[in-house]
C-alpha positions in Angstrom: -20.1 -15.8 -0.3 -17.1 -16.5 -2.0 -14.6 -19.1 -0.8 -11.2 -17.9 0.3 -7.8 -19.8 0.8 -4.1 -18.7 2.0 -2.1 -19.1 -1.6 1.5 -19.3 -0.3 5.0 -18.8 -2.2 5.8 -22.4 -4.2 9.9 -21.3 -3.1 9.9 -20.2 1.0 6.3 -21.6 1.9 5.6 -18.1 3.3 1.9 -16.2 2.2 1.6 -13.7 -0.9 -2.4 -13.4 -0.9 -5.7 -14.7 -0.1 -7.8 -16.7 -3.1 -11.1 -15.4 -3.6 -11.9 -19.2 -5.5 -10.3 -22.4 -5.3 -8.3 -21.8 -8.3 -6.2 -19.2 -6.7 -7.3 -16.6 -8.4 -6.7 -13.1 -7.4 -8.7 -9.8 -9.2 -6.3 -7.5 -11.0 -7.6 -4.5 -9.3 -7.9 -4.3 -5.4 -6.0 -2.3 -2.7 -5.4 -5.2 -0.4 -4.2 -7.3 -3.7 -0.5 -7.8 -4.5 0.6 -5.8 -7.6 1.1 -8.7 -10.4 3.5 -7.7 -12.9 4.3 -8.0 -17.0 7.8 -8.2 -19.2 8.4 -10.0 -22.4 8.7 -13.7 -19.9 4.5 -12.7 -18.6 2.4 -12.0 -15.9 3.7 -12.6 -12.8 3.8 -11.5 -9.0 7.3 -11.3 -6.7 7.1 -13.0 -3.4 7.4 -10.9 -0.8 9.4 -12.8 1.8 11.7 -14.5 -0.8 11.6 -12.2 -3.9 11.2 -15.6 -6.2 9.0 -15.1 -9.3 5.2 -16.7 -9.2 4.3 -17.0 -12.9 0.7 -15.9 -13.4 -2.1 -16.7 -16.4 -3.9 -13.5 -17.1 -7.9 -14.5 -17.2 -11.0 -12.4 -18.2 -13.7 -13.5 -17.0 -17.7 -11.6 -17.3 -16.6 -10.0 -14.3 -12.9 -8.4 -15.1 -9.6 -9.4 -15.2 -7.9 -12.2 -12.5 -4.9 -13.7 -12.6 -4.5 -17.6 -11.3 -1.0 -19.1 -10.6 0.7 -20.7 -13.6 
């Protein structure tokens, strides 16, 4: 089983998603996953509570696409 965290906005403290690894990663594709975002500044998701922006780092891995907080 995969380990699983609260990853919470860096701005308002408030939760944006749950990790599936340590290294707050989230999978690009998922239903109950937050949408992440791309322009010409990156990858990024918009914080729900606050609206800030959360940069993201786009990752493949052997098993897809994740992003992990920048």
């Amino acid at each position: 089983m995969l380990p699983t965290h609260d990853v919470d906005c860096r701005y308002c403290g408030e939760f944006v998603f749950t990790s599936l690894s340590v290294d707050d990663e989230l999978p690009a594709e998922g239903p109950t996953f937050p949408k992440v975002r791309s322009d010409k500044e990156g990858d990024y998701l918009l914080c729900p509570h606050c609206g800030h922006r959360m940069a993201m780092k786009r990752i493949t891995t052997d098993k897809g696409v994740v992003f992990r907080t920048a």
